[in-house]
C-alpha positions as CSV (number, residue, x, y, z in Angstrom):
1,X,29.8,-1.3,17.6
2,X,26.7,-2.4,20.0
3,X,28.0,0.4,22.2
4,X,27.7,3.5,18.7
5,X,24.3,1.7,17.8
6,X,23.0,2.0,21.8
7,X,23.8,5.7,21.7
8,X,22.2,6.2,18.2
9,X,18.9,4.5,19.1
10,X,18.3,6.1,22.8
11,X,19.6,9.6,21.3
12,X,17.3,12.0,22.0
13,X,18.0,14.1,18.6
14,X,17.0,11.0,16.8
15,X,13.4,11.4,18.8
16,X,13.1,14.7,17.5
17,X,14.2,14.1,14.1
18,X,12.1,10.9,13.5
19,X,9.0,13.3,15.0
20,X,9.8,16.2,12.3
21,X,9.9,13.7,9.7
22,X,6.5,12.6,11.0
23,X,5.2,15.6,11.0
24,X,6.1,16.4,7.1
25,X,4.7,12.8,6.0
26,X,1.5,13.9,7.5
27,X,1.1,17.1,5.9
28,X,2.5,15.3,2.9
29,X,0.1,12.9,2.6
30,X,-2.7,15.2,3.7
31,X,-2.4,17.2,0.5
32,X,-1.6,14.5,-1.5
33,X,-5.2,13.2,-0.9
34,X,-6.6,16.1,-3.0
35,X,-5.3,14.3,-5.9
36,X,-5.2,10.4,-5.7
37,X,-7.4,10.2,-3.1
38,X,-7.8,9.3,0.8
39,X,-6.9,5.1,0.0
40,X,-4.4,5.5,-1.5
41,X,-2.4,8.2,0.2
42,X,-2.7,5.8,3.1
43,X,-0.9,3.1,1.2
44,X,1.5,5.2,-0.4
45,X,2.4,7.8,2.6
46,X,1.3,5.6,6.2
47,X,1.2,2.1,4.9
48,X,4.8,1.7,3.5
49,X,8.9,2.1,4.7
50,X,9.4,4.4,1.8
51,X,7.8,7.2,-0.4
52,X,8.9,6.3,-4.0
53,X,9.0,8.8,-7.1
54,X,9.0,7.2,-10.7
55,X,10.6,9.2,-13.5
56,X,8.2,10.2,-16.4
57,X,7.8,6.8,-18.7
58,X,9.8,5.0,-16.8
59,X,9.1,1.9,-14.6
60,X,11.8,3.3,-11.8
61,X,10.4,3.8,-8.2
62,X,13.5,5.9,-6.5
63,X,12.7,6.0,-2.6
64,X,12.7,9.5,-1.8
65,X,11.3,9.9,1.7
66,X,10.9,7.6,4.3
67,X,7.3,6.6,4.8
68,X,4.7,5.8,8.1
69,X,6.1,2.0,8.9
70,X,9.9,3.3,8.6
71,X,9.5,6.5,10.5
72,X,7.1,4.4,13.5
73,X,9.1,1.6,13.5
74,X,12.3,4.0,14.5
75,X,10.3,5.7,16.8
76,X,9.5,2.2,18.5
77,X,13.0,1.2,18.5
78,X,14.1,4.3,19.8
79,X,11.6,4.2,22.6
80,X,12.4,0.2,23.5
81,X,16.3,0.4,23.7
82,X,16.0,3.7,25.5
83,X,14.6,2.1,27.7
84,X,16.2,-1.2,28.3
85,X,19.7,0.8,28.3
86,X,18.6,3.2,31.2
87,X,16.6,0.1,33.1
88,X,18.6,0.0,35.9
89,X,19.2,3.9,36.5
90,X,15.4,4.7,36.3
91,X,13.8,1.2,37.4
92,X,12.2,3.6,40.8
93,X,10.9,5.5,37.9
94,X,7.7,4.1,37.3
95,X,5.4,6.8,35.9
96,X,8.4,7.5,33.4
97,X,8.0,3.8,32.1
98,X,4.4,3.4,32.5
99,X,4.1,6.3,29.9
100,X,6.9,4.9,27.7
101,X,4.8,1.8,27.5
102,X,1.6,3.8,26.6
103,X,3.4,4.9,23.9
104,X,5.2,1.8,22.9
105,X,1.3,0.2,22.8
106,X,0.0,3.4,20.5
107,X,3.0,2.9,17.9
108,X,1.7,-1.0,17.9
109,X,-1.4,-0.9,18.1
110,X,-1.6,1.4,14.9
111,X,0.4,-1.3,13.4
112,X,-2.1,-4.0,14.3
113,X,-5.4,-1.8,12.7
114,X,-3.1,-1.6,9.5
115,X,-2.6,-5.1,8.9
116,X,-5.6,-7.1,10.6
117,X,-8.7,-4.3,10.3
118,X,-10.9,-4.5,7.4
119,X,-14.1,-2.1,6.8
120,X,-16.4,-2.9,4.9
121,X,-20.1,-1.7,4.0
122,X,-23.5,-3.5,4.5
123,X,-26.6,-2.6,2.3
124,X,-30.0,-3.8,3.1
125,X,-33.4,-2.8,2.2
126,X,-36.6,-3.2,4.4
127,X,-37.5,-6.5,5.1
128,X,-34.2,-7.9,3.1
129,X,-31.6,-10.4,4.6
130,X,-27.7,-10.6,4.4
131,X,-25.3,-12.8,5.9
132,X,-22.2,-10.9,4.1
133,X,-20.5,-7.1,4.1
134,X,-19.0,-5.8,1.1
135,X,-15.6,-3.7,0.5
136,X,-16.6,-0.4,-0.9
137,X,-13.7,-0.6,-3.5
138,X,-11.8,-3.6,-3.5
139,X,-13.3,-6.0,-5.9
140,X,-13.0,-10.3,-6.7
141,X,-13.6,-12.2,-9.6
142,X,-16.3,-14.8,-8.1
143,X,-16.6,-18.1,-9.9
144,X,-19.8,-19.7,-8.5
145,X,-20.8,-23.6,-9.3
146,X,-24.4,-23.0,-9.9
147,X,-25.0,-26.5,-10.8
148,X,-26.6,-28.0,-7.3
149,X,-30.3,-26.6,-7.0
150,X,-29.8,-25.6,-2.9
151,X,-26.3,-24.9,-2.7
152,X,-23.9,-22.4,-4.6
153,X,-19.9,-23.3,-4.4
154,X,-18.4,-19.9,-4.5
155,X,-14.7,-19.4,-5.2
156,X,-13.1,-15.7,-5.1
157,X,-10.3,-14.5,-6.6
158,X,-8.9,-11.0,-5.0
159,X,-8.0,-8.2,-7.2
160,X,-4.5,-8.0,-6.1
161,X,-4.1,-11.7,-8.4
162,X,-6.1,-9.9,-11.3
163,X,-3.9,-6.9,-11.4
164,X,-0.6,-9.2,-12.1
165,X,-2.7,-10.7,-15.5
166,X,-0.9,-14.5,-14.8
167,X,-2.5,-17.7,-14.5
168,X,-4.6,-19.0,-12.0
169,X,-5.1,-22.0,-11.0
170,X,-7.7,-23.2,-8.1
171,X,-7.8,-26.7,-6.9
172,X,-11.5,-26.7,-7.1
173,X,-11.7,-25.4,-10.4
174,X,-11.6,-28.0,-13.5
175,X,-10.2,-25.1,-15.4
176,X,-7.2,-22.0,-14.8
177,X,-8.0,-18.6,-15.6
178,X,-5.6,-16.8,-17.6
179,X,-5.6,-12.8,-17.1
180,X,-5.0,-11.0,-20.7
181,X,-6.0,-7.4,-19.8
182,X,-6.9,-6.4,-16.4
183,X,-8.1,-2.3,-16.2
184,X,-8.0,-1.2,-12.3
185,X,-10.5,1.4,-13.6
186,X,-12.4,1.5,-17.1
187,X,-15.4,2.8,-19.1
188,X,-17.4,0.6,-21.8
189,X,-19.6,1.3,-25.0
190,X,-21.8,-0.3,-27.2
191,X,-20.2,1.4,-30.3
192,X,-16.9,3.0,-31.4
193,X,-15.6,6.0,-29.8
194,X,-12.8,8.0,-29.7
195,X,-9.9,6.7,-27.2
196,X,-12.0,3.5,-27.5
197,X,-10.2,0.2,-28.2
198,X,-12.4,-3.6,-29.3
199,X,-13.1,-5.6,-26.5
200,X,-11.1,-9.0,-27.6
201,X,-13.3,-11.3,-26.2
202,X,-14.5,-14.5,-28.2
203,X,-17.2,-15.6,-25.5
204,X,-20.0,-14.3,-23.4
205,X,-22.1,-10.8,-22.7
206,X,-19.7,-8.2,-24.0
207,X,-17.8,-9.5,-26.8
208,X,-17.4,-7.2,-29.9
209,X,-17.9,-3.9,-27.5
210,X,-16.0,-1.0,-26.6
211,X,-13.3,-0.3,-23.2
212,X,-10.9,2.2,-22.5
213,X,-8.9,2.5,-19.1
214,X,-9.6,5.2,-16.6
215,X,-7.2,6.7,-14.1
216,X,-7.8,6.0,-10.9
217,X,-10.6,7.7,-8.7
218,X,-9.8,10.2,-6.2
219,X,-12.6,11.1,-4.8
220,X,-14.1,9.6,-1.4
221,X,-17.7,9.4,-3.5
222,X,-16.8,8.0,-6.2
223,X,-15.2,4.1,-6.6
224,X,-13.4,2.3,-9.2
225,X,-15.0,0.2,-12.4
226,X,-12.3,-3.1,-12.9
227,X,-12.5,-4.5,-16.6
228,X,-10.7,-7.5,-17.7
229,X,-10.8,-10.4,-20.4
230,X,-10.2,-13.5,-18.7
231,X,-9.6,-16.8,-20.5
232,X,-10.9,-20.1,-19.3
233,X,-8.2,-23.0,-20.0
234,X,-9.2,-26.8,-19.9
235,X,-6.7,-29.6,-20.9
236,X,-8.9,-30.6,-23.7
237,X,-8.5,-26.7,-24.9
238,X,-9.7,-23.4,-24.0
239,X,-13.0,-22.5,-23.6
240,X,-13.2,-19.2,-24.9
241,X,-12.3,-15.4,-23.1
242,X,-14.8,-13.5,-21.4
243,X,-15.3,-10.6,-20.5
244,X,-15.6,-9.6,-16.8
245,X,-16.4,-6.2,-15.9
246,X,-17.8,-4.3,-12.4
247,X,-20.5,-2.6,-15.3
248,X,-21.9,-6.1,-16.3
249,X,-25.2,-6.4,-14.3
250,X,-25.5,-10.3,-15.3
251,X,-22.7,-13.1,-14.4
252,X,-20.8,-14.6,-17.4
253,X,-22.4,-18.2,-17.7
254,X,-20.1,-21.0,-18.7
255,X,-20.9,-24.8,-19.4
256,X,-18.5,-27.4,-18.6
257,X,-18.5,-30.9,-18.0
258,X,-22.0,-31.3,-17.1
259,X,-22.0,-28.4,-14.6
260,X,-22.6,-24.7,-15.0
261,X,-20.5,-21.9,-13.7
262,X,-20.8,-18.5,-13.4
263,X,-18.0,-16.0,-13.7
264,X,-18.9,-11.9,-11.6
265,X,-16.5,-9.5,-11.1
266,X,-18.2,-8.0,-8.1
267,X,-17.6,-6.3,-4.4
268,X,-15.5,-8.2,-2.4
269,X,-17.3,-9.9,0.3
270,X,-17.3,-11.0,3.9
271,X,-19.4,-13.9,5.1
272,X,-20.3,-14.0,8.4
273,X,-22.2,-17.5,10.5
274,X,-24.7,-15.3,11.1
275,X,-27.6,-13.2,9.3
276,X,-28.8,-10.1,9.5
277,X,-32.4,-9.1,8.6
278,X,-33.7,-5.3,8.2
279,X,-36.8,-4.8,10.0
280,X,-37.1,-1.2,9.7
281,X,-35.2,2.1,9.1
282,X,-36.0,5.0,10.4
283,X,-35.2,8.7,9.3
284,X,-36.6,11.3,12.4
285,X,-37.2,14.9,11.7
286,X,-37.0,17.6,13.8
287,X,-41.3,18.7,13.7
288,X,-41.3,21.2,10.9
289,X,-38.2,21.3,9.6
290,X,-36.1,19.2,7.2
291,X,-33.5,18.8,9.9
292,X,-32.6,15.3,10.5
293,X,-32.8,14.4,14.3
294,X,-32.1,10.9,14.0
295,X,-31.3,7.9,11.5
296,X,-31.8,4.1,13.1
297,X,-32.2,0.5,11.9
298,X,-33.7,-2.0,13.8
299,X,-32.0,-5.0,12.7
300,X,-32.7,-9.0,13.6
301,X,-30.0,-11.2,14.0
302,X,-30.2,-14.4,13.7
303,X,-27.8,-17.0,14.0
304,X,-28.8,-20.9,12.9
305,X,-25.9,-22.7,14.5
306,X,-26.8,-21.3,18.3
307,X,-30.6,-20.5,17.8
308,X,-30.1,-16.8,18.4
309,X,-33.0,-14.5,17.2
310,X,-33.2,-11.2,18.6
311,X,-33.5,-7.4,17.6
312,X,-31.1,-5.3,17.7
313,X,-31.2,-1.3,17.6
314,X,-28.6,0.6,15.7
315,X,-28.7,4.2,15.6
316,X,-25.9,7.2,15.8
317,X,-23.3,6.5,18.4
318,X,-24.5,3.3,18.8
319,X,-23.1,0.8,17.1
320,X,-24.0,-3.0,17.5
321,X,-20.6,-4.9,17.9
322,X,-21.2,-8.6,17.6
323,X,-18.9,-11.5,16.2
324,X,-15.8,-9.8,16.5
325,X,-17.4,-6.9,14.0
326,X,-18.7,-3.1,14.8
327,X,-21.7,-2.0,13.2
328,X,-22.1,1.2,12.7
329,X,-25.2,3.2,11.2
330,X,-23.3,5.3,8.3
331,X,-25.6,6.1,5.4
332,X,-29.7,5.2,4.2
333,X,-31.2,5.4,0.9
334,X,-32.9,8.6,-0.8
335,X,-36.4,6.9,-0.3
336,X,-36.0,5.6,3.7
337,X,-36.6,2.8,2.4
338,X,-33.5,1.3,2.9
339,X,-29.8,1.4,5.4
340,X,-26.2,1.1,4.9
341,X,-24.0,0.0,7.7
342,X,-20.1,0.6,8.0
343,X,-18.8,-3.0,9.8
344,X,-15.6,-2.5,11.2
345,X,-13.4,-4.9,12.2
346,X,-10.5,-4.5,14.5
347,X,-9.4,-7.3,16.8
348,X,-6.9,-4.2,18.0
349,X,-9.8,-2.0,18.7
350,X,-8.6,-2.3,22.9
351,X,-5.3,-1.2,22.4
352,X,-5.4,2.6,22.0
353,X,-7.3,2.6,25.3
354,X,-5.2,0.5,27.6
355,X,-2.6,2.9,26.5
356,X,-4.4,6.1,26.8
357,X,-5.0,4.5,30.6
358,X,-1.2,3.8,31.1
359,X,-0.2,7.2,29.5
360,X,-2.6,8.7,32.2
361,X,-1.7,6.7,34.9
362,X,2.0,7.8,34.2
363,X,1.5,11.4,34.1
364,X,-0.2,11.0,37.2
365,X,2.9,9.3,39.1
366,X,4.9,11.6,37.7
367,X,2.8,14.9,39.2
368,X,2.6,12.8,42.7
369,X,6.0,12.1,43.3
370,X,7.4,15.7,42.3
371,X,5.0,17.4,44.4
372,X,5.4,15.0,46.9
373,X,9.0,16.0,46.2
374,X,8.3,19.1,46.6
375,X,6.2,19.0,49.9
376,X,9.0,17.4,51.5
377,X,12.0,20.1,50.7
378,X,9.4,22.6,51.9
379,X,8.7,21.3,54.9
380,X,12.1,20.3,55.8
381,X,13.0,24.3,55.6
């Protein structure tokens, strides 16, 4: 048996199989990004062992193709026991192995950037200070004890929990939170419409108005607008649902026990030990034209726990990377006045070069020793 799985795993037909496969997925889930969008075509095509079809009203997912973490992690396999079955016939054979590990590193370190990279974006406006980046589409329900004068006590609750409308409970929170309706994408009104269904909230900014859910957004400009009613649950009793929604431009504000909470559906953010102030952004023209020539943001970083306080440059193709994050200047506002920054971070970010450097350094064994090869046969007739 370890002998029929050895041959299927090193089989070169299975390498070219696994690579056709590879190459439909990526057209696949190319053109499937025209209609749900770039996020989630990743999730659904590259980030997942299968590609699942549901029947029409029906909650069946039938797998139906096999997805990016199947199809890689066959092609890892492959590679690896190839490998280790043919070590002692081709252990002279160093550029051969030197590129197999290149590759072996490319297949991981894709892996790696899926599960431990996070982007996020960071807005700030002349002369304005931030110590956190937000996600451009994932949001959190934010509870924040407002009740000490100097010091906010946030506590964030991701999406993902939202989504599965259950009950929530925090060890920091004197109450749980129990999820009725959760909308991954929504519009309100003020008045009845048609489509339109009652908000059923008792409590708060909102109650008595009008929601109805949205299909998600495909398009790369345009984000998601959660809606949920969320009720707060003490043991004396509840304390009424609210509504939380990403169109509410003022928090939900709940009294409890002498202390005053309140309850945003916003962004989710990134905190960094370190703050980042914007002391000017610049947008260069070409001299009498409209053509941009350059977009920069001089940036002060500042950093409390070492004393740090410096400026920093950031401008196109050159990013700041500091903390473990990448900067990167990626947008402004219509008015100049203000920058937003991609932050990227990818404690992978090394790996595609070291094996772009061992792929190279492979190839070039393997061109020295067959023309050395060849040198030697020539001369020797």
């Amino acid at each position: 048996m370890l002998d029929r799985l050895a041959i299927f795993f090193t089989s070169l037909r299975l390498t070219v199989v696994l690579l056709a496969l590879g190459l439909v997925l990526v057209f696949w889930g190319t053109m499937a990004q025209v209609q749900i969008g770039l996020y989630q075509a990743q999730n659904e095509f590259f980030r997942s062992f299968f590609i699942y079809w549901s029947p029409v009203d029906s909650g069946w997912r039938i797998p139906i193709f096999p997805g990016g973490y199947l199809i890689g992690g066959m092609l890892l396999a492959n590679l690896v026991v190839y490998n280790l079955r043919f070590d002692q016939e081709r252990k002279r054979n160093l550029g051969l192995i030197a590129i197999h590990i290149g590759v072996g590193l490319l297949l991981i370190g894709q892996l790696l950037t899926d599960v431990f990279s996070t982007e996020s974006m960071l807005h700030l406006r002349n002369g304005e200070t931030k110590n956190y980046s937000e996600a451009s589409s994932h949001f959190e329900l934010a509870v924040v004890d407002k009740t000490e004068a100097t010091t906010d006590r946030v506590i964030a609750i991701p999406q993902d929990r939202l989504q599965r409308q259950e009950e929530i409970r925090q060890a920091d929170l004197p109450f749980s939170i129990r999820v009725h309706t959760f909308y991954n994408n929504s519009t309100l009104a003020e008045k009845e419409q048609e489509g339109f269904t009652q908000i059923n909230a008792t409590a708060g900014i909102g109650a008595g108005a009008w929601w109805r859910e949205l299909p998600r957004e495909a398009e790369m400009d345009r984000r998601d607008m959660p809606s949920g009613i969320v009720e707060l649950l003490t043991p004396q009793g509840s304390l009424g649902s609210y509504l939380v929604s990403a169109y509410l431009n003022q928090p939900q504000v709940v009294d409890f026990n002498g202390r005053r909470y309140e309850l945003r559906l916003r962004l989710e953010r990134f905190y960094k030990p370190f703050q980042l102030r914007l002391v000017e952004f610049r947008h260069d023209k070409y001299p009498g034209t409209d053509i941009p020539k350059n977009f920069s943001s001089r940036v002060r970083v500042q950093r409390p726990d070492t004393g740090e306080d410096r400026e920093v440059l950031i401008y196109m193709n050159n990013p700041l990377r500091y903390d473990g994050d990448t900067y990167y200047q990626a947008s402004f506002d219509q008015d100049n006045q203000g920058t937003v920054l991609q932050v990227v971070h990818n404690p992978s970010w090394l790996t595609p070069y070291f094996a772009c450097i061992l792929v190279g350094l492979g190839l070039l064994v393997q061109f020295l020793r067959h023309l050395f090869e060849f040198a030697t046969k020539h001369n020797a007739s």
